[in-house]
N, C-alpha and C positions, 0 to 999 in steps of 0.2 A: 075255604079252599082245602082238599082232600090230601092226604101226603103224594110223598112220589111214587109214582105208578109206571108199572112195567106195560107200557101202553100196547108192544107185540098181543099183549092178552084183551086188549077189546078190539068188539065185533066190528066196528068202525073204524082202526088201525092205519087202512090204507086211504083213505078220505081225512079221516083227521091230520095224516104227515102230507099229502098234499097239497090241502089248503093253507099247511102251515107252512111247505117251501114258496110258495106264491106269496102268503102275505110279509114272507124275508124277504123277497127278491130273487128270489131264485132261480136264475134263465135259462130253462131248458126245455126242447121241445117234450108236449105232453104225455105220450109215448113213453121218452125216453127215462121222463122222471118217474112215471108209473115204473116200470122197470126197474129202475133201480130203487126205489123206495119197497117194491116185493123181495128183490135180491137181498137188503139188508134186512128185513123183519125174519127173514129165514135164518139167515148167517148171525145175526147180533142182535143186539138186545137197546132197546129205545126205550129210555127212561125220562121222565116229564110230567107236570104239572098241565092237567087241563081244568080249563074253569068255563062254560056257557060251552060245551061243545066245542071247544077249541084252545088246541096247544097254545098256553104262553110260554115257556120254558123248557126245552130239554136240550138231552146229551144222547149221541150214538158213545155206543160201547162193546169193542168188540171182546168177546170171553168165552174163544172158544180152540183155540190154538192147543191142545191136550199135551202134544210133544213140548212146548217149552215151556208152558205153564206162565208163557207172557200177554198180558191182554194191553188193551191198546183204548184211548177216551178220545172221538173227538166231534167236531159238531158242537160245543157246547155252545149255545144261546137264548139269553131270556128277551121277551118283547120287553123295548124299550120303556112302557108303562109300568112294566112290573119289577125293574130294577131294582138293587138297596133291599130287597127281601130275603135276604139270604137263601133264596132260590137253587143259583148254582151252588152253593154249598153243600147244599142239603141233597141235588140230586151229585154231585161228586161224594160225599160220604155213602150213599144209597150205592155206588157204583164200586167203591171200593169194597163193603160188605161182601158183595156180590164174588167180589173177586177171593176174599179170602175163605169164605164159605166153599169156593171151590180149588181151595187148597194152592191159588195162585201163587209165582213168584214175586210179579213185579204189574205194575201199571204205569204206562207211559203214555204222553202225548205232545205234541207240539205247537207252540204260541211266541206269536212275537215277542220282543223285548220292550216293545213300544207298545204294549198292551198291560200298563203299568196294575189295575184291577185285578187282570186278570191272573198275573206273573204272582201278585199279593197274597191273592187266595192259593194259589196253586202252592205256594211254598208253605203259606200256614198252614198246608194238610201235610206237609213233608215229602211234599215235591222237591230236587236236584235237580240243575241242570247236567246235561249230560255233555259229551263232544259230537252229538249227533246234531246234526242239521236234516230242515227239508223245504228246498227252496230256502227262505230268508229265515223262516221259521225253528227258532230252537228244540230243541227235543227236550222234553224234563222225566222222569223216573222217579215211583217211589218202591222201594223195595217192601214189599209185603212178605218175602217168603215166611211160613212158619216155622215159629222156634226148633221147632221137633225134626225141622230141615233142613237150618243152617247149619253151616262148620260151623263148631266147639271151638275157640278158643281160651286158653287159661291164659293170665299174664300176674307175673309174678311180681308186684308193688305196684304204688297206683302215685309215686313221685312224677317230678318232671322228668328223668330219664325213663320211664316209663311210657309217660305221655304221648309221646310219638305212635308205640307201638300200637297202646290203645287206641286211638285216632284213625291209625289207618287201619284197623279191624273192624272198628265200626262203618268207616269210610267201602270197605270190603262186604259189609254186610255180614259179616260173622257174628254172632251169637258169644257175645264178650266180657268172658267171666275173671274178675280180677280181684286178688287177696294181697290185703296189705291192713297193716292195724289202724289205719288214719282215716276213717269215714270222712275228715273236711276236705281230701285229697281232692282235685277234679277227673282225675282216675277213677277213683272210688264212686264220683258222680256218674262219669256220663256212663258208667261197665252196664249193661245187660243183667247183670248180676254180680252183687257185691258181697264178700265175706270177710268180716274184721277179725283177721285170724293175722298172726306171724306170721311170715309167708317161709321163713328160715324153718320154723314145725314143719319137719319133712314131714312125719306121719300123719300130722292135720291137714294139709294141703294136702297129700295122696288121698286120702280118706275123700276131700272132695273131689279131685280129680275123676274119684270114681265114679262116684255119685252123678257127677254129672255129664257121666260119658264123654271126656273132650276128646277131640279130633288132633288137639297139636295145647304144645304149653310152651311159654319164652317170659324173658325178663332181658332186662338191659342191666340188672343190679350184677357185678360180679360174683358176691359171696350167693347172690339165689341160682346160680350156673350148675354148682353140682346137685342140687335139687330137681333142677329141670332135667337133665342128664338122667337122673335116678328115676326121676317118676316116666320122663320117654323111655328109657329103658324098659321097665317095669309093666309098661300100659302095650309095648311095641309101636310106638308112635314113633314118629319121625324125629331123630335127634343124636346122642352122642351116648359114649358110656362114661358111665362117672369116672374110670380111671383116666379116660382122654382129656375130660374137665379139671380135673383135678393136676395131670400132668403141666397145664398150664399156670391155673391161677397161684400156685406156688415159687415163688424166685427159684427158688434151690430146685424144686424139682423140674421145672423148666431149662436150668441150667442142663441138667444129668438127661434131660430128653435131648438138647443141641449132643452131647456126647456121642446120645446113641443113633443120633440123625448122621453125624460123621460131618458136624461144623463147625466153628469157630465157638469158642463159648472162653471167656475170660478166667483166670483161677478165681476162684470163689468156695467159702466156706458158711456153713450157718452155725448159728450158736444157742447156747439157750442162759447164758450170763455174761454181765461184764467181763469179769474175768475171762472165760473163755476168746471173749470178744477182742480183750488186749494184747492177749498170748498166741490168735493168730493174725491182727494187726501190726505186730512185733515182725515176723514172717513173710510180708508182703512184699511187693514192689508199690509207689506209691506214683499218684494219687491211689486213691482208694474211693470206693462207694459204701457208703453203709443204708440200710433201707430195711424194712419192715420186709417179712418172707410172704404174710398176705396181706393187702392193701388193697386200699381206691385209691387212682391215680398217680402223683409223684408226691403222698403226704409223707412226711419223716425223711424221704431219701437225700442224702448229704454226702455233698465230695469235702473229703479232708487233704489236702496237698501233703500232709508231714503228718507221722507220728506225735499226737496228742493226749497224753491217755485222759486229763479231765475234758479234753472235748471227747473223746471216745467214749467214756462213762456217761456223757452227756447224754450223746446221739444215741446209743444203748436206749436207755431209758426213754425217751424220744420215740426211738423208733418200738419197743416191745411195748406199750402203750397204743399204738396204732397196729399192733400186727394182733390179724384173727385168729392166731396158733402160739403168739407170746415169743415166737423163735424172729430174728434177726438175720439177717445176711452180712456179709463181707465183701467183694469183688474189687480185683484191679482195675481201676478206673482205663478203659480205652477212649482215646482221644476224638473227638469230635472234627475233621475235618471239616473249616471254618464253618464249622457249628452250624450245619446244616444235615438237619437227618431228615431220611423218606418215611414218611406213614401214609400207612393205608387203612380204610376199611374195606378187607377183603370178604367176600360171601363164598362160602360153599355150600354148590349141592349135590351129592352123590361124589364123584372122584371130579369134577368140574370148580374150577375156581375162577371169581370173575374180580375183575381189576379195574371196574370203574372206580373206583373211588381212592387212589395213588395220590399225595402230594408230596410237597416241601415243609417240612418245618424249622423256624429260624429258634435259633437260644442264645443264650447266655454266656456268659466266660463262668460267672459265678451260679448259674444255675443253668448246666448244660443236658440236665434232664428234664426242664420246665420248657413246652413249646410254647412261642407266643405270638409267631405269625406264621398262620397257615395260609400255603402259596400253592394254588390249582393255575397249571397241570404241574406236574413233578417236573423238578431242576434236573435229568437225570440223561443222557445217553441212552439210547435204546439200548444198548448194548449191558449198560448198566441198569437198566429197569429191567432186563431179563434176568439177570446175575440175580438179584433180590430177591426177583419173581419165583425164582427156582427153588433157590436158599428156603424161601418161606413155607412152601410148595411141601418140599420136603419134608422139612418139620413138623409139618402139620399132617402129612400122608402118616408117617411115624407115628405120631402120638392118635392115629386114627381118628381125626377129625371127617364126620361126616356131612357136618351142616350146621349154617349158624353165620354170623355176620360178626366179622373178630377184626380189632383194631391192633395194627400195628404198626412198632416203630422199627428200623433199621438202618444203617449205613455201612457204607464203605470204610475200612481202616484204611491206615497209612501202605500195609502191607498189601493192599488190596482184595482185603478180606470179607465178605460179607458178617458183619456182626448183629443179630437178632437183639433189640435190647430186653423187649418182650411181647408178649399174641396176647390180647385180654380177649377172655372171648366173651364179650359184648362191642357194642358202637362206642366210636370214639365221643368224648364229652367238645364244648364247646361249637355244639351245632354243626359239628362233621356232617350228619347224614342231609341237612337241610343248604350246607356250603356243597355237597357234593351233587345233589340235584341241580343247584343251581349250575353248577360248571359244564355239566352231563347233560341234562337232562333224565337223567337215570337217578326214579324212587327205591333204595336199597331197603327203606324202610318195607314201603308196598309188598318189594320180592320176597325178602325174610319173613315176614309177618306169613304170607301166602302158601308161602310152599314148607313151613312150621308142617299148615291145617293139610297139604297134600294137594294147593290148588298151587296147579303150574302155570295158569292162563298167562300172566305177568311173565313169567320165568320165560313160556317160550314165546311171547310178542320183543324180548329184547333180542331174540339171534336173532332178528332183523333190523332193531331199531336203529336207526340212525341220529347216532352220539352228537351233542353240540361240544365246542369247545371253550366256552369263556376265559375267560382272563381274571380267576377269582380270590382276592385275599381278605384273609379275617385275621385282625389284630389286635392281642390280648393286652391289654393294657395295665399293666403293673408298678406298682411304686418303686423305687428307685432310694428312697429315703422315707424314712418314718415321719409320724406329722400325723396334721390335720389334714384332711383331701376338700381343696376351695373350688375345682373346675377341671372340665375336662376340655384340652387346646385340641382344636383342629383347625390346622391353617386352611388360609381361604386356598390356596395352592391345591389342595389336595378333597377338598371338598366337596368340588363336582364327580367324585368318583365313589362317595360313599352312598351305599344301596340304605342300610339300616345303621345303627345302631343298639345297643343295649346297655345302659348304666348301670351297674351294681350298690354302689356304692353314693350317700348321698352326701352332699354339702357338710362340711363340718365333723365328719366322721373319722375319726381318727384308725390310720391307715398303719401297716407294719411293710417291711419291704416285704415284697413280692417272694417268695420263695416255693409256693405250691397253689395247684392248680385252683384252690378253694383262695386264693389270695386277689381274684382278679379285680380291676376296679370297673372295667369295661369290655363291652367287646365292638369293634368296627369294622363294620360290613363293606366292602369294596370290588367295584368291579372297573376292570380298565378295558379298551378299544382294542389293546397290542400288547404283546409279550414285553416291546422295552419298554412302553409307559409302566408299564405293572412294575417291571423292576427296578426304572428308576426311582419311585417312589420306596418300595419294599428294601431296596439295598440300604437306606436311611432314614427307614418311618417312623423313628423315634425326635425326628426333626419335626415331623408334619403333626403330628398324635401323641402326647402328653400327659401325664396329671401336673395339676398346678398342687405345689404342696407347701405348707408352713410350716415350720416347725413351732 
């Protein structure tokens, strides 16, 4: 048997495709199928396996579309005898060649779902299903564009807060280049291109930036934010300037940007020692906050209700251990109205800000800066979801934010104040962007990733999308007392409403109370029918959801 053969090129072409739709079955007046079998030997390209004068095997292939560089497979059938030969393999890899030789973007086709062979093969070549239908029949896509064609993407660490990004660049078909020193990453695995470099080494990561001409560069790491800043700046790529980055991921200096936005900001001072640290602890009104000036998360930060100076020296130490500059903060603790603050993960792009992703977060008495149940949609008044909106709005217009997908926290004071507690500008941790598709329907990951590279296709299919509303909560599960951790309780009560969960933490492992975000033991995925099922449960979910702990 001969390999696959571009059959348009023998002399016998049109005899050999009509005896071959007759011996399939194929019922059309004789005429008609003459006709169309000369229409497509003109237009497309017929690939197959003939053996005695006669087709067992082929595929139509259309590749000739020049304006979208989209080709199109279908037709594909071997005679029944000739089955198990990896036949259609061999002529779909021959088809695909064909397409990339001609500098193709994509090859699609469509086949049912009950064509279990066929669906097998078609995905071992890196066939996707797509949202396309025709008739009953699925649509599948394999993306072929050429490297040398795709958007450049950089991604700055190849972690799990990374992982997202990656995912949905590849998901995007971008060209996915990502730097982090950990080659066993799966970051590091699935990138297009991989460099085990620091990804903090601004001038090693620009160096490759260069090299590899990106289109757009992002990280979800905070401390890699002013890197990405610098090198978009630097390249003129779409992004931020490093003093707008830098405005932010600093306490203090986030503090001094609310000044000059003209908003609430609490008295607060930084320090760079104990001592100093005492001397304006001494000076306060109390509670007080102390916390690291750069950080991930809520690590080090601690409310002291009274002047302590060895807990004060403590928390010092404490917190200058955990900060990336060695300096410390101070602030007057502002009060929690019943300990319920709004966060979001808000997206900008150009002077536009989008507010899918607003919720509730519930806390603590004892740890009122650690969220631990996140409640989709936001607990909030319209009226008070625009007060925030604005507050934020502003802040961030000031500090000249031009793009990026930034998590924030916020509430209302006593006085009626909007109070900013801070903007990271990365995605919130604890599955925000995957809790807020879910509630939505709105991929933030997809947008941000997208319009990093300059593609807006996403950006502008949502001024029209029409938003779901779910009824979505996620609940952090935390110790309560030190110990060993034996089990995690979920009453049968509340259980028909859990989507997933996540356990961190295994059997026997000896647990500390809860105090920051890296302390969790679980996380529980929940969706409810209605607004008061949701919050009947959420106003007491420490009744339904648990650790069982021994001391």
């Amino acid at each position: 048997m001969n390999g696959v053969l571009r059959i348009n090129d023998l002399d016998n072409a049109e005899r050999l495709l009509f005896d071959y739709n007759i011996e399939i079955g194929r019922d059309l007046p004789e005429a008609e199928l003459k006709e169309g079998i000369r229409k497509f030997l003109s237009n497309g390209e017929v690939l197959g396996f003939v053996e005695n004068d006669h087709i067992i095997a082929m595929l139509n292939l259309y590749c000739n579309h020049l304006d979208t560089r989209k080709a199109y497979i279908c037709n594909v059938y071997v005679l029944e005898e000739y089955r198990r030969k990896r036949l259609a393999e061999r002529m779909m890899r021959r088809a695909i060649e064909i397409c990339k030789e001609r500098a193709f973007k994509s090859v699609s086709l469509h086949v049912s779902e009950r064509n279990v062979p066929a669906v097998s093969l078609y995905t071992k070549l890196g066939f996707e299903y797509t949202d396309g239908y025709r008739n009953e029949d699925r649509e599948m896509e394999l993306d072929i564009t050429p490297d040398r064609l795709k958007k450049r993407l950089m991604v700055l660490g190849a972690g799990g807060a990374q992982l997202i990004l990656i995912k949905e660049s590849k998901a995007l078909g971008y060209y996915t280049i990502v730097c982090d020193m950990r080659p066993e990453m799966e970051g590091s695995k699935i990138a297009d291109k991989y460099y085990q470099i620091d990804y903090m080494d601004l001038e090693g990561v620009y160096a490759i930036a260069v090299e590899e001409k990106i289109d757009g560069i992002i990280s979800n790491s905070e401390p890699a934010m002013v890197n990405v800043a610098y090198i978009s700046q630097k390249l003129n790529l779409i992004g931020n300037s490093v003093e707008s980055i830098e405005s932010l991921v600093s306490k203090y200096s986030f503090r001094e940007l609310q000044k000059r936005a003209g908003v609430f900001a609490p008295n607060h001072y930084v320090v760079d020692s104990s001592d100093e640290l005492i001397e304006k602890a001494h000076i306060m009104k109390y509670p007080v906050i102390i916390k690291p000036t750069e950080s991930t998360g809520t690590q080090g930060t601690t409310k002291l209700d009274k002047f302590d100076e060895k807990e004060i020296i403590k928390t010092y130490d404490i917190c200058k251990n955990l900060s990336r500059n060695n300096l410390v903060s101070i602030e007057e603790y502002v009060p929690i109205h019943n300990l319920v603050v709004s966060e979001s993960d808000v997206v900008v792009i150009g002077n536009e800000f989008i507010w899918d992703g607003m919720m509730s977060t519930r806390r603590s008495e004892k740890t009122p800066m650690l969220p631990e149940t996140y409640i989709f949609p936001v607990v909030l008044s319209n009226e008070q979801k625009k007060k925030i909106q604005t507050t934020i709005e502003n802040i961030m217009k000031t500090a000249g934010i031009k793009h990026g997908e930034y998590n924030v926290e916020a509430y209302l004071t006593d006085e009626d104040e909007v109070f900013v507690i801070e903007i990271n500008p990365r995605q919130g941790g604890n599955f925000i962007p995957e809790l807020i598709k879910q509630h939505s329907g709105i991929n933030l990951s997809k947008l941000i990733v997208s319009t990093a590279v300059g593609d807006e296709t996403y950006y502008n299919e949502l001024k029209t999308y029409q938003r779901d509303n779910n009824y979505v909560t996620l609940h952090v599960v935390y110790a309560r007392q030190a110990g060993i951790f034996e089990e995690l309780f979920i009453s049968s009560e509340i259980q028909p409403y859990v989507k997933w969960k996540e356990q961190k933490i295994e059997k026997g492992v000896e647990v500390a109370i809860g105090t920051s975000v890296f302390d969790g033991i679980a996380c529980i995925d929940l969706q409810f029918d209605s607004y008061e099922m949701q919050h009947y449960f959420t106003d007491r979910i420490e009744e339904y959801i648990y650790p069982i702990i021994r001391n």
